[in-house]
C-alpha positions, -999 to +999 in steps of 0.1 A: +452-104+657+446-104+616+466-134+599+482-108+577+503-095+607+527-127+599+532-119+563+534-080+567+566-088+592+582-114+563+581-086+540+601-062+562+574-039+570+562-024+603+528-024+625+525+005+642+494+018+664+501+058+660+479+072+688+480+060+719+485+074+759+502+063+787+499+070+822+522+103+819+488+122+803+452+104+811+464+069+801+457+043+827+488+021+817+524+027+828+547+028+797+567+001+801+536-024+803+524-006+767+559-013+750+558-044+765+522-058+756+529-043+713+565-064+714+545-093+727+519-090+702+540-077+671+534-042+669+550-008+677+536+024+689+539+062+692+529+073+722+508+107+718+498+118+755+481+151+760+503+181+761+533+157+778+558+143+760+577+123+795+569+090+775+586+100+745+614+110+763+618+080+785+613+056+757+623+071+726+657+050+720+641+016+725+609+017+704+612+001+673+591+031+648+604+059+673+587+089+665+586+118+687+546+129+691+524+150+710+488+153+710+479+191+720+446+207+726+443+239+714+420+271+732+392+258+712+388+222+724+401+207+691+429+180+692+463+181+672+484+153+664+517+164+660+547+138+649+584+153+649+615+139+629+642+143+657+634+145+691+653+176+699+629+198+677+598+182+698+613+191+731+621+227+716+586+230+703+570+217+739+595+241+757+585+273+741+549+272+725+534+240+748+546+246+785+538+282+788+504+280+774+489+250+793+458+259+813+453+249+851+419+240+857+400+221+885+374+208+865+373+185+838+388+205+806+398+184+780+434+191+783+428+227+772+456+250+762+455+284+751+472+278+717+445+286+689+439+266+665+453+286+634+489+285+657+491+247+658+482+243+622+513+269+614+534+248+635+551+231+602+564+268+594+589+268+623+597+228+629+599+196+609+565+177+617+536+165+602+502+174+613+474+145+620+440+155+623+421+132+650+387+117+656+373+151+638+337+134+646+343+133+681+320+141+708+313+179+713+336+197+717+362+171+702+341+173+668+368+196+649+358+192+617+329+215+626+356+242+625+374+229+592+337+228+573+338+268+583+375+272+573+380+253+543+412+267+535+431+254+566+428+219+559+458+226+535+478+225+565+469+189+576+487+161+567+465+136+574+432+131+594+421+097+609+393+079+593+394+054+620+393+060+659+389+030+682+373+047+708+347+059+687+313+043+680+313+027+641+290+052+632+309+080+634+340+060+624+319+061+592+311+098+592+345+103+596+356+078+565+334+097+547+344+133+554+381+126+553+374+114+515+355+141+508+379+170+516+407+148+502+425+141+530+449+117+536+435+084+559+451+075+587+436+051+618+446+052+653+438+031+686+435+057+707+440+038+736+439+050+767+440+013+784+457-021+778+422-037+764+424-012+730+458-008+724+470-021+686+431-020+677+443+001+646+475-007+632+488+015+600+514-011+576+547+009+575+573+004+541+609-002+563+616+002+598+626+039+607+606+074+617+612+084+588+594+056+567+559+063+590+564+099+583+570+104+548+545+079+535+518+089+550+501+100+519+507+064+506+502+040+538+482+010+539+469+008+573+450-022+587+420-017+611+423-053+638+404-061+670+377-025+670+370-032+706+342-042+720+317-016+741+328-029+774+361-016+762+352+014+751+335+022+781+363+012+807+385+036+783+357+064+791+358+058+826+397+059+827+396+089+808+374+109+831+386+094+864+426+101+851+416+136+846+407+144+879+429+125+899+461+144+877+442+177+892+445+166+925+476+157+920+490+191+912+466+212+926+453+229+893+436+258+902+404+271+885+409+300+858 
């Protein structure tokens, strides 16, 4: 870990890895071991599992930086991040616009729903959250900003858009870097982890200790970029990833559609 982490904690401010999943979503870590490992190690975490928010709920009065958060696919294969104030407006928000519009599917479908993009990015309209654009150089079809460079005039709505992804290769780390300074977004970095290996890889550097202090400075956050793990690591994640998938459609049967 970076020396700083010492001296960040003497001044009263927070670590926090903001994109992470457990084992409720394609994780391969139970949520207790996650908690368990970033108290060891000096950080906190939001956990952002895919279209589940069972983590949150289980968890959400003993973490440290508790903010409620959801990652959400839309119909389109691009990924939201979506952080709440208050808990209550999260499990609103999952009840009525997440849980009906989830998509069963036997094959590997990158957690799919049938929400479009243009209704996630309205989301702010209805609830208190702040939208966080992720890896938007992914991997087709996780490479989102392919659909912002056509729609310029949507990435008003974003409130932030990570410039750092762990589980990405450095080079598109850098593509990213460089496109989220170009449309003048704000930065934001992010772990990703979907194993114990890369969790805390990307820490941002939090003013106070409250979900309030994460969320309303996230156009002035200093965030810290530790540990970018190693290939081995990113591949185990992959393989996690992939093998989590299927085994959560065996589990419940998800038919084809």
């Amino acid at each position: 870990m970076d020396l700083r982490l010492d001296e960040y904690k003497k001044e009263g401010r927070t670590l926090v890895d903001p994109h992470c999943h457990s084992h409720f979503s394609d994780g391969s870590v139970q949520s207790e071991l996650m908690l368990a490992y970033a108290k060891k190690k000096g950080f906190n975490l939001i956990f952002m599992d895919h279209n589940d928010i069972r983590a949150v709920q289980k968890h959400h009065k003993e973490m440290n930086c508790a903010v409620p958060g959801v990652e959400i696919t839309s119909s389109t294969y691009a990924d939201f991040l979506l952080y709440f104030y208050n808990l209550s407006e999260l499990e609103e928000y999952y009840k009525k616009h997440v849980e009906p519009n989830k998509i069963s599917n036997n094959i590997f479908n990158f957690n799919r729903t049938r929400l479009t993009n243009e209704e996630l990015l309205l989301t702010k309209e209805n609830y208190n959250c702040k939208i966080v654009l992720p890896h938007p150089h992914g991997l087709k079809p996780k490479n989102s900003h392919v659909f912002f460079d056509n729609n310029p005039g949507l990435l008003k709505h974003l409130d932030a858009a990570e410039s750092h992804n762990s589980a990405l290769r450095e080079d598109r780390n850098l593509l990213m870097k460089t496109w989220v300074k170009k449309n003048n977004l704000t930065p934001i970095v992010g772990s990703d982890a979907h194993v114990l290996e890369t969790l805390g890889s990307a820490l941002v550097v939090v003013e106070g200790f409250s979900t309030n202090s994460f969320l309303d400075s996230l156009d002035q956050e200093k965030q810290l970029i530790i540990n970018h793990p190693h290939n081995k690591h990113m591949r185990k994640s992959s393989f996690h990833i992939f093998k989590n998938n299927l085994k959560l459609r065996r589990e419940y049967g998800f038919r084809f559609r």
